[in-house]
N, C-alpha and C positions, 0 to 999 in steps of 0.2 A: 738896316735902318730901324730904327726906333719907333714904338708905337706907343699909345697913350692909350691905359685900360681903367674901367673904373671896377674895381674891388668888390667881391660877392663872399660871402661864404654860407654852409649846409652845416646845421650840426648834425649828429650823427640820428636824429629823430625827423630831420629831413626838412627844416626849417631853413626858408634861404633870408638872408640878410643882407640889404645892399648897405655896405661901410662908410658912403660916400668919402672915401680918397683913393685916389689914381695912383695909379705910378705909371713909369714908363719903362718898357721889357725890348732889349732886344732879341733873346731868347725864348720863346714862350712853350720849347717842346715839352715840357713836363704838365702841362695844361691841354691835353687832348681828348678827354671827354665833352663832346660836346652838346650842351640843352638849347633851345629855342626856350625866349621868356615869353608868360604874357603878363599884361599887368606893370613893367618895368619899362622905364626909360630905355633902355640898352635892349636889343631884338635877342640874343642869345650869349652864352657865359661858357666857359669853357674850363673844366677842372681840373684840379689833380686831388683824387683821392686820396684819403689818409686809413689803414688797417680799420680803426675806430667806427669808420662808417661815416664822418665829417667829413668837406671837402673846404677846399679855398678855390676863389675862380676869380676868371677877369673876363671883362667883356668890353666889346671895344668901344667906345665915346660913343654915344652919339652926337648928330651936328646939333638938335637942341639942347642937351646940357653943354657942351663945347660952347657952343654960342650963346649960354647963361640965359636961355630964352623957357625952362622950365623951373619951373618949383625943385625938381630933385638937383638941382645943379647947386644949391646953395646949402643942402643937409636940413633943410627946414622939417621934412617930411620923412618918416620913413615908414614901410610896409613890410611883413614878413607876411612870405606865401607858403604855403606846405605844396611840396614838389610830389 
């Protein structure tokens, strides 16, 4: 079954980025490192490293952006944290 993720990535200086767009995976095994966020709508992301030192992650909805009830559900806003 299919799950609905909203989009993160690291670049290789350690810089996370929330993309605000989803997708939905129903495969996610290449995505198994897994962080705890603070600071972010979504509670933890979950990568797949790249050689470079960059990653790409997904973390899974929360029910406030799902239910269009925060600021980061519309892209209005965004924050970069150093991990």
């Amino acid at each position: 079954m299919a799950h609905k993720y909203m989009v993160y990535t690291r670049d290789n200086g350690g810089v996370i980025t929330r993309q605000h767009r989803t997708v939905t995976l129903d495969d996610v095994s290449q995505y198994h490192d897994k962080e705890n966020l603070s600071g972010w709508p979504e509670k933890c992301v979950f990568w797949q490293r790249f050689n470079d030192g960059s990653a790409t992650g997904i973390a899974p909805i929360s029910d406030r952006v799902e239910k269009k009830i925060t600021h980061y559900s519309t892209g209005i806003r965004s924050a970069n944290r150093v991990a």
